[in-house]
N, C-alpha and C positions, 0 to 999 in steps of 0.2 A: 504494500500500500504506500502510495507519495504522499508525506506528509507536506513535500514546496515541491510546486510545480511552477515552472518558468516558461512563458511562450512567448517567443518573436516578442520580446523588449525592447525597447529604445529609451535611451537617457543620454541629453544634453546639458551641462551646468550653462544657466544662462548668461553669464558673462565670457563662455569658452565657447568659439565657433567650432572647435572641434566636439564629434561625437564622445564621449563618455562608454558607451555602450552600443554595438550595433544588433540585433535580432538575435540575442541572447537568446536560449533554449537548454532547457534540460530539465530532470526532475531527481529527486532524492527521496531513498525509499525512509520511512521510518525507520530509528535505531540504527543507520547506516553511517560510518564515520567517511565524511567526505572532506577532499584538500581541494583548495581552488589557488591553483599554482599561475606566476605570470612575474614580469617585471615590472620595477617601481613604474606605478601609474597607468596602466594598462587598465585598471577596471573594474581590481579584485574588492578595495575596501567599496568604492561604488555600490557595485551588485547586493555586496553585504549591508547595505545602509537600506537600499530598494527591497531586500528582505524584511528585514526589519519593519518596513514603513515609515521610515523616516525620512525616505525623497521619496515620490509616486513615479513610474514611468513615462515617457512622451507617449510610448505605444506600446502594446503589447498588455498583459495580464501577471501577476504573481500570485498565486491559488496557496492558503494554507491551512491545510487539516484543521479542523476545531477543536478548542480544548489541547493545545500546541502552544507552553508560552514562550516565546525565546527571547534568549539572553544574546545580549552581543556584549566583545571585550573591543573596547576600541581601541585603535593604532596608538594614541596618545592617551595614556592614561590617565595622568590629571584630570582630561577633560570630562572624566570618568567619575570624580568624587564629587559628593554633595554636601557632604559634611566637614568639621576641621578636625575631628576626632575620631583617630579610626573604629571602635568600636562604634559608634553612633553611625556612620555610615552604613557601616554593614547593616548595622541594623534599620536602617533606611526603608530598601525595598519591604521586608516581613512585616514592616507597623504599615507600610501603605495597604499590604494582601491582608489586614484587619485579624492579624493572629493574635493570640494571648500575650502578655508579657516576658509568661513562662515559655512559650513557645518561642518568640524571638529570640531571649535571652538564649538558648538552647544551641537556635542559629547563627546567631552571631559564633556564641562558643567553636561551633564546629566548623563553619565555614572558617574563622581567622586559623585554627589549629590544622584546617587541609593547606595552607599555603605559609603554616611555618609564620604566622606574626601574632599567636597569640600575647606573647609577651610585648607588644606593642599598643597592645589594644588601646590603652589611654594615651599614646603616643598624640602629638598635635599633625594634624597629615601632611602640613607644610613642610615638616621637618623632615621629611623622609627621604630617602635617595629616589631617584626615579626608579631602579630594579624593585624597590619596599614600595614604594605607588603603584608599580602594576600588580603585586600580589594582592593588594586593597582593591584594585579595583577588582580583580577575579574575586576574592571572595563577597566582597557587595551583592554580587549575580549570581554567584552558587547558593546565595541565601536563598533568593528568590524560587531555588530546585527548578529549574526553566527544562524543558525537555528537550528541545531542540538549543544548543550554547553553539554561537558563531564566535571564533576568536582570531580577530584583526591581526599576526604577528603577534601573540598574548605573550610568547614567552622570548622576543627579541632581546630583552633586556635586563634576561637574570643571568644569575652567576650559574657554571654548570649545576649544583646541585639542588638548587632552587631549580631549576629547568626540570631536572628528572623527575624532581617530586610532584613537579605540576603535572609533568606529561605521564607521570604515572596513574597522578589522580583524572586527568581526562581519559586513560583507558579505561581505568575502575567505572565513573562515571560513562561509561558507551557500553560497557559489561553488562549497565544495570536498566538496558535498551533505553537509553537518550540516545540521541540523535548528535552528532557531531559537527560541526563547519568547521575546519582548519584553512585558514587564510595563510600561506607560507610562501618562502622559494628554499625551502633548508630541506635537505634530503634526511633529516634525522627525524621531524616534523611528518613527513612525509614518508614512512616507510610503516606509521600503524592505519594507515588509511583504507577503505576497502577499494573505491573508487575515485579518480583524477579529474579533476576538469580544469583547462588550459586555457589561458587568456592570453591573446596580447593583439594590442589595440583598439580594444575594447570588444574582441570577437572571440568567440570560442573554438580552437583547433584544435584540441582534442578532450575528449569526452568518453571517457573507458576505465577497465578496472587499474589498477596501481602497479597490479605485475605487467600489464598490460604497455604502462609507459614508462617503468624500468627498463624493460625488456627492451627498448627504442634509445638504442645510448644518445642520439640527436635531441629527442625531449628532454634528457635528464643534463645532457652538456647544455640546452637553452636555456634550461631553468638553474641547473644549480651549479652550472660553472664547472672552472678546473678546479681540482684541490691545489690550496700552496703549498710550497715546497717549502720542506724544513731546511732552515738555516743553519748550514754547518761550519762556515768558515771561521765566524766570530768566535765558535765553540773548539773547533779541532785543531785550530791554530791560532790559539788566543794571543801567545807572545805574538807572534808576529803582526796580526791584527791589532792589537792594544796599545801596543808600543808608539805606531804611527798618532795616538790620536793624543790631543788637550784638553783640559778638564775646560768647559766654558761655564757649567753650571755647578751651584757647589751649595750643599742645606748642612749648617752646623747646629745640628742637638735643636731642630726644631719642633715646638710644641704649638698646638692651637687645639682649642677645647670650642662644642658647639654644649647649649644644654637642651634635654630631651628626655623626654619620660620615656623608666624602664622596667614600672612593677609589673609582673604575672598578673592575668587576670585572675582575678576566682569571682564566684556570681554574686556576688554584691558591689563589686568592681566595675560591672557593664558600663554601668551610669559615673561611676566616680573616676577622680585623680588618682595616678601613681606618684611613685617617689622619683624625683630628678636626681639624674648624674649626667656628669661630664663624659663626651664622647670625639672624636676628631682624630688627631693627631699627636704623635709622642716620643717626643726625643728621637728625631728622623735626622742621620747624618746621611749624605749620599755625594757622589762626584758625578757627573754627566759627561758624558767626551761628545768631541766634536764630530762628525760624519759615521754617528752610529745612531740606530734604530733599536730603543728598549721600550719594552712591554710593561707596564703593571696590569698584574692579576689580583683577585681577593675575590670574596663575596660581595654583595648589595651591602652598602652600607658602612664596607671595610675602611675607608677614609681614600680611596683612591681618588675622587674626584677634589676631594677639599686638598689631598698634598700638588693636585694638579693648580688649582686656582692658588695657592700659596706662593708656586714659583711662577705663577703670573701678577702676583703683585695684588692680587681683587682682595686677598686676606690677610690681616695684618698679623704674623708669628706672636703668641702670647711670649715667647722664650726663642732665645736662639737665634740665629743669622743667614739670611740668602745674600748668596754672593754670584754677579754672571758678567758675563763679556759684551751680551749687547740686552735689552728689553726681550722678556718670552714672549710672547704670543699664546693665545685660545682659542680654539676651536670647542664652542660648550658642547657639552653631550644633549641639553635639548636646543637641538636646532630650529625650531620653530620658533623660538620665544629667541633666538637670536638673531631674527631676520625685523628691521626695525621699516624699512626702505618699502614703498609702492610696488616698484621695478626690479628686475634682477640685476640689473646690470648698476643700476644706482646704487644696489646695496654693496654691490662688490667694488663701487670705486670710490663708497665712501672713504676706506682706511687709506686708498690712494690719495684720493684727495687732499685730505693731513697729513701727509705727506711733503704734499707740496707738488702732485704732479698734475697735471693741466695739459686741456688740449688733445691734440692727437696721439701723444705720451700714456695721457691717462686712459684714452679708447681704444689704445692696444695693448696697455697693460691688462683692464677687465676683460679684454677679448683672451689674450694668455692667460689670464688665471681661469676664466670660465672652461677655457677647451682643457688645462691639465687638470679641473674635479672631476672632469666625465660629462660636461653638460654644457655645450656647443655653443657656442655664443651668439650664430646666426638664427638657432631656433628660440633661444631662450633668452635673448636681451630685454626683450620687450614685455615678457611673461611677467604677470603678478605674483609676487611673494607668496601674497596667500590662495592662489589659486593650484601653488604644484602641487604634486604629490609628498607624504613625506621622506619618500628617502632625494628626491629631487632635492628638498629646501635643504636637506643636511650638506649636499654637494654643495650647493651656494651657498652654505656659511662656509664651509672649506675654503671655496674658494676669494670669499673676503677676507680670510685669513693669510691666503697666500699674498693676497697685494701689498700686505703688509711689510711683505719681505725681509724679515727678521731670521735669523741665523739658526732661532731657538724655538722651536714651533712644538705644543702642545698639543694632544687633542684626546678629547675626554671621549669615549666608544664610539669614534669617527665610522664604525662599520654597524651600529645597529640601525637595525631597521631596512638595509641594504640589502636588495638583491643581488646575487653570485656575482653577475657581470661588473656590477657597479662594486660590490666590494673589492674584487681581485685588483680593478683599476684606482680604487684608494689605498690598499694595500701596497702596489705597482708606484703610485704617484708617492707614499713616503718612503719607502726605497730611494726613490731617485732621487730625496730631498736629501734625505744622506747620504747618498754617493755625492751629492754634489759636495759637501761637507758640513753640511747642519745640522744641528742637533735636537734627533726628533725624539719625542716620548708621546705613548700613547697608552691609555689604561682599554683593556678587555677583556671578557669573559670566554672567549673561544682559545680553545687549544690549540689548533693549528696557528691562530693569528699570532701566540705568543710565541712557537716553536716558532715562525718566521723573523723573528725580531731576531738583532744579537744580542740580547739581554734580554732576562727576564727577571721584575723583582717582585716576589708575592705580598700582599700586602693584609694584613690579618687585624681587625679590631684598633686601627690607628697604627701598628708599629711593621717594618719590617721583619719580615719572619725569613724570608728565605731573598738571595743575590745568586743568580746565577755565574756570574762574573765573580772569580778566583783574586781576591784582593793581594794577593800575590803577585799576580802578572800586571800590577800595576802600581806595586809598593814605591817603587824606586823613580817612580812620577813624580817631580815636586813643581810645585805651580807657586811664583812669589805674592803675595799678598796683592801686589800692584798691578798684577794681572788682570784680577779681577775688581769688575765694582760692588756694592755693596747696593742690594737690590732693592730698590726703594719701594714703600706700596702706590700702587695707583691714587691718584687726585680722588678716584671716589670711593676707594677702600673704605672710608670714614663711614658714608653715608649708607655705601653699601651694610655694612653692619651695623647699623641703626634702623636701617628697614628692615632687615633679619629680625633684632629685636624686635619689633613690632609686632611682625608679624604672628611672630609664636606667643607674643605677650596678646594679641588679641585673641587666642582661642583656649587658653588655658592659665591658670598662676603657673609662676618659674620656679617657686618658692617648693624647696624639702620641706621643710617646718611650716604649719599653716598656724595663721594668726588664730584669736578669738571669731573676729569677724567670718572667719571664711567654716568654723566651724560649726555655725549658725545651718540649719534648714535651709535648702535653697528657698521658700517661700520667704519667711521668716528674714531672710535676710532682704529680697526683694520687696516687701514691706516697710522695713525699715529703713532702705535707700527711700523710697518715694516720699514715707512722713518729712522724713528730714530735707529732701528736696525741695517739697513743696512748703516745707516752712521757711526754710532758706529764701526762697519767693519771694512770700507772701509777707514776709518782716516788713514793716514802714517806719515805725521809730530809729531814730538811728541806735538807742541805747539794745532796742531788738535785734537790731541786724548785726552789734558787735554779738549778743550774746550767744547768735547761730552761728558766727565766727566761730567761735569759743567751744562751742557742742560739736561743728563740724570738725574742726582739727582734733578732738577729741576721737571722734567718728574713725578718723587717719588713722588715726595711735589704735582703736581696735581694731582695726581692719588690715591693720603694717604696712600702712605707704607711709612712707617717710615725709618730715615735716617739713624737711630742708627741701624735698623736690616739691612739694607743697610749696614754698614760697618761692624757689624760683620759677614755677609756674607762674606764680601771681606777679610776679616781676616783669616775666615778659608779655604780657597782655596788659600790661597796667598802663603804657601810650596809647592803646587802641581805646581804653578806657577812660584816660584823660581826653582825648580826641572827641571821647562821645559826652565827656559832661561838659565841654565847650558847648554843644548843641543843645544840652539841656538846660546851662546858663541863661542859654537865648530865649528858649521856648515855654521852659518852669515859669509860672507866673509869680512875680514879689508880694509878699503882704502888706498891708495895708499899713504906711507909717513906719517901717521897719526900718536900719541903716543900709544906706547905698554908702558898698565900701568904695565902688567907683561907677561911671554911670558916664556911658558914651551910644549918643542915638538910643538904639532898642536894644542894646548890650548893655546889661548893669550885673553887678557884684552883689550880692547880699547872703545874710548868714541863711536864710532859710535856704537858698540854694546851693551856699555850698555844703548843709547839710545833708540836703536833698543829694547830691552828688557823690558823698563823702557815706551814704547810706547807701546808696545805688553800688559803688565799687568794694564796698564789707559783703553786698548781698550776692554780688557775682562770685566771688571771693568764697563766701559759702558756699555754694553752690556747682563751681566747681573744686571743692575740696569734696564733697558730695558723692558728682561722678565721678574722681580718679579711685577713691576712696571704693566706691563698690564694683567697679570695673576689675581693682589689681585684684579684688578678693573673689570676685565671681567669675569664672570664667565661663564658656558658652552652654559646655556639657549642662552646669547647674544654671545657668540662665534658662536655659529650655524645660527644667525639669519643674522649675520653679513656678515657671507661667503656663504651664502644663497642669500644673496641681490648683493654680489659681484660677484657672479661666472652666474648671470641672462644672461649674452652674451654669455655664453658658453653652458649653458641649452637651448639659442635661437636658436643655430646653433644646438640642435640636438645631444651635447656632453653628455654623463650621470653623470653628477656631484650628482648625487645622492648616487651613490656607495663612493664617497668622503666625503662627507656630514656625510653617516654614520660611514665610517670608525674611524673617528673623533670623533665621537660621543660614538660608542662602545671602544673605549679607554678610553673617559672619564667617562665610565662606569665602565670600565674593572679594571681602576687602583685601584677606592672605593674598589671593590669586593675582590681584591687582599687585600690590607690593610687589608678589612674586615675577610679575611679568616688568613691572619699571627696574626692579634688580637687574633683571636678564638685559634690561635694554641698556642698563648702566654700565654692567658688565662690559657686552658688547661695543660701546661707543667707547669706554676705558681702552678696550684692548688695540679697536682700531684708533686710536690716538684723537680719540673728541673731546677728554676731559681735561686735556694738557693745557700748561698755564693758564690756568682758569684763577687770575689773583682780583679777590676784591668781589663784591656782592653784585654787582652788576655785569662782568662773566660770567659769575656763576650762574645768575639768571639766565644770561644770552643761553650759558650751555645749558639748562634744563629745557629750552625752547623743543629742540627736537626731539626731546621725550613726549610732546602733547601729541602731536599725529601718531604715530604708534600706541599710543597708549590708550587711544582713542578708537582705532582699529582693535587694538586689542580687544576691548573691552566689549565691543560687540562679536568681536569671533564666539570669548569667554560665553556671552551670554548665551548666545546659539546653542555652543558646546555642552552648557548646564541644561538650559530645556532637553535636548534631547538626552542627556542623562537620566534625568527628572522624569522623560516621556518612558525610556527603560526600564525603568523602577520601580513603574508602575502605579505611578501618582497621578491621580485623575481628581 
């Protein structure tokens, strides 16, 4: 029996004159594990959206069994979550299907323990690596038990072990007759499948069982490429290889800590905070040489990508010293969020541009960096950023990294998400970055990619654990101090880590030890933010509105926000304040016979107003000592639980407080995401040199300028991406 039947489909995205999909056809039996194989952009996530019902066809029909609900894993995980706390997410979908508490809780428990992040559960989801974000997003949809799970690349971006577990738990799950979609180009992916279906160009060439296109070494060479060749030279003849080369990059005894919740769940945990510890990096010494190609390996979350952003300068070393010979360069691992630019071609001559290159310099510069990512400059200059596919958008951040033309090139899992072809050609392209003699490092999860490298360093829970490379055959290296320089952090390292903090301080406390306040009921404590709020207000004597002062920094003290940031808050809002009781000078009416301390036209001085004024900035003053006050002590989990318990009279009567519930809650999402996404773009313009000498408040401004259009883009992509989460989830 066909549970999805596909006839003669057509799908056009309407700003692409190219077809998307041409007269698509096939069908898939129930409980049948099916792979739909093809190269980046061909069709595959498409089709899988047009499943779903999340685009409708131009032409043609999608038929689906009734009582069929399916899950889909998208290509980008983020775009995936709806919550800021991973146990709440997952629990997401099961409270929309109107299950018990006990039953949710149940779900959540076992979905987060099939993907290995139980012990994350109160984690803030901001804080995750992206390999820990797509385990979240899988288990979100395995709550939901969907019969038919489409998975977009679900597993492109974990470490091997996390891979197997997953694709172990997809067999178990297709054992227990669900229905399967595997979205892949990875022959490893593709070898538990029963039957293939082939893309490319938006057409389907073939259509048959899995032995069927093994058996065809031409299908399996289109789709999954050559294997690379293991690197032996760096290895079999290290003297000789090593000796030739110069340390350009150098980490002495570097430390940097991120914080993030680590307790185990157990079931009265669902809903609550764990205990906070320090995570990152630790006491990392390493030498880099010039025209060699090394690997880091580790799990999700091992700190590969923070020691990458470290020696780019984006993170400022709590302890310790980077020392290099010219500026690193990044290539981030999410590409998407580092594409800021309309055009492709604009994106990639930004970092020329800072440069300083102009003119027909700079349009054969982006034309050479665009043809050595894989991605042709004649077809794709004109192409919108956010129109490609993604492993497309990851070649154009490559390749805005190469215009940069730096000696010392980074790149955080430059092959996920890549099909065979394209990976082997970035593989190929940083070879030849060190053969020219520059000093490439790249962090990844695949084995072959690290055997290709001549170094590989494992990287385990923040620290080196395993150097490929015999410190031996390089003892007698000495490099003089004045070699190297002393690696500075980037202009927006600063800010960069202040948005960080935010972001994590918006969905959860940072605090091990929790105050009085935050020990409080989540209602109870929600109650007593609003009395005190609205008294705050509602004060009009001036001797009342010190005395709300007085109750509200009180409020601080049991709540453990500090007094000292409490007043430099009220210090920097205190001109906008002054500014605003100039106008109420003006507009406050005088009493009657009262002293005019001074008195020009319809402008006069007198005590009532400036007690008036002098009560107005004590009331603000309260008021926000108030919200900081119950903001650092409540974080979202108990914000939701709390107006969840309070709004039960109106749920009673038949009201939908549920639309409210979430509105609230997708903001508290919303805002992470946004943070998250101007990080990326800071990052980005940091790395291609946008945020250099930026001295004085009005560069800075200049430079914040071109964060608004991207971030403005963004923020409608973001929204897009959340409904149709939202529509997954099953929230009507």
């Amino acid at each position: 029996m066909s549970v999805i039947t596909v006839k003669n489909v057509n799908f056009k995205y309407p700003q692409n004159e190219k077809q998307a999909l041409s007269n698509v056809s096939f069908s898939i039996e129930k409980g049948s594990y099916i792979a739909i194989v093809g190269y980046n952009g061909c069709g595959k996530s498409t089709l899988s959206r047009l499943i779903c019902g999340l685009e409708k066809p131009d032409s043609g029909t999608i038929e689906i069994e009734e009582n069929n609900r399916i899950g889909i894993i998208f290509q980008s995980p983020k775009d995936q979550l709806v919550s800021s706390v991973v146990s709440r997410d997952t629990a997401f979908g099961p409270q929309n299907l109107g299950l018990s508490a006990g039953e949710v809780e149940l779900r959540v428990i076992e979905s987060l323990n099939v993907v290995d992040m139980l012990d994350r559960a109160s984690s803030s989801t901001s804080a995750l690596s992206l390999g820990q974000t797509q385990k979240i997003a899988l288990s979100g949809i395995l709550a939901l038990r969907p019969e038919v799970l489409i998975l977009d690349e679900a597993v492109s971006m974990l470490d091997p072990c996390s891979r197997k577990e997953i694709l172990d738990f997809i067999r178990y799950w297709h054992k227990c007759g669900n229905t399967i979609i595997q979205i892949t180009h990875d022959l490893e992916t593709l070898e538990d499948a029963d039957s293939v279906i082939g893309i490319e160009d938006g057409k389907v060439f073939f259509y048959g069982t899995r032995r069927a296109f093994l058996e065809n070494e031409e299908n399996v060479k289109r789709i999954c490429g050559e294997p690379l060749k293991k690197n032996k030279v760096a290895r079999t003849e290290a003297q000789d290889f090593w000796s030739k080369r110069e340390v350009s990059l150098r980490l002495e005894k570097v430390c940097y800590t991120h914080e993030k919740s680590s307790k185990p769940l157990s079931k009265a945990e669902v809903k609550n905070g764990g205990e906070v510890f320090a995570h990152g990096v630790f006491d990392v010494s390493l030498d880099f040489y010039s025209g060699t190609l090394t690997a880091f390996t580790g799990s999700s979350g091992a700190g590969k990508s923070t020691l990458l952003e470290l020696c780019a300068g984006l993170l400022v070393p709590a302890s310790g010293n980077l020392f290099c010979k010219v500026q690193p360069v990044l290539a981030q691992q999410n590409a998407k969020a580092a594409l800021f630019e309309p055009f492709a071609a604009d994106d990639v001559a930004f970092g020329a541009r800072n440069r300083g290159i102009l003119g027909k310099e700079l349009v054969e510069t982006v034309k050479q960096c665009m043809n050595r990512a894989a991605l042709p400059f004649e077809s794709f200059c004109e192409r919108r950023t956010f129109e490609l596919s993604g492993g497309e958008q990851r070649r154009l951040s490559i390749a805005g990294i190469l215009a940069m033309d730096s000696n010392i090139i980074l790149f955080d899992e430059p092959t996920a998400g890549l099909d065979s072809r394209s990976r082997n050609e970035i593989m190929a392209l940083m070879r030849s970055l060190a053969n020219e003699g520059k000093t490439v490092i790249f962090s990844t999860h695949k084995r072959d990619e690290a055997d290709f490298a001549d170094r590989e360093i494992v990287i385990n829970s923040g620290k080196v654990v395993s150097d490929s490379l015999n410190q031996k055959v390089v003892e007698n290296q000495t490099v003089r101090g004045n070699e190297l320089s002393k690696l500075e952090p980037s202009a927006a390292a600063a800010l960069i880590q202040t948005l960080k903090n935010t972001s994590l301080g918006l969905s959860r406390s940072r605090r091990a030890k929790k105050s009085p306040g935050e020990k409080l009921p989540p209602p109870l404590r929600i109650l007593l933010f609003l009395a005190l709020f609205v008294c705050a207000l509602a004060a009009q004597p001036l001797t009342l509105c010190a005395i709300m002062l007085l109750i509200s920094a009180i409020y601080c003290l049991f709540c453990g926000f500090s007094l000292r940031k409490l007043f430099v808050a009220s210090i920097k809002i205190l001109p906008f304040l002054l500014i605003f009781s100039v106008f109420q000078i003006i507009f406050h009416p005088a009493l009657p016979d009262e002293i005019r301390f001074t008195s020009w036209k319809w402008f006069m001085i007198t005590p009532s107003k400036l007690i008036f004024c002098l009560a107005t900035i004590l009331r603000t003053d309260a008021a926000l000592a108030c919200i900081s006050a119950f903001f650092v002590s409540t974080p979202e989990y108990d914000l939701m639980d709390g107006l969840n318990f309070l709004l039960t009279p109106l749920r009673l009567i038949h009201i939908p407080v549920r639309y409210f519930i979430l509105i609230i809650e997708i903001i508290f999402r919303f805002i992470p995401l946004l943070v998250d996404e101007a990080i990326s773009i800071l990052k980005t313009q940091a790395i291609r040199g946008g945020m250099k000498n930026q001295k004085g408040k009005l560069a800075k401004i200049k430079a914040a300028v071109p964060l608004i259009v991207p971030l403005v883009i963004q923020t409608i992509k973001r929204s897009e991406a959340l409904a149709d989460a939202i529509t997954m989830r099953c929230f009507k």
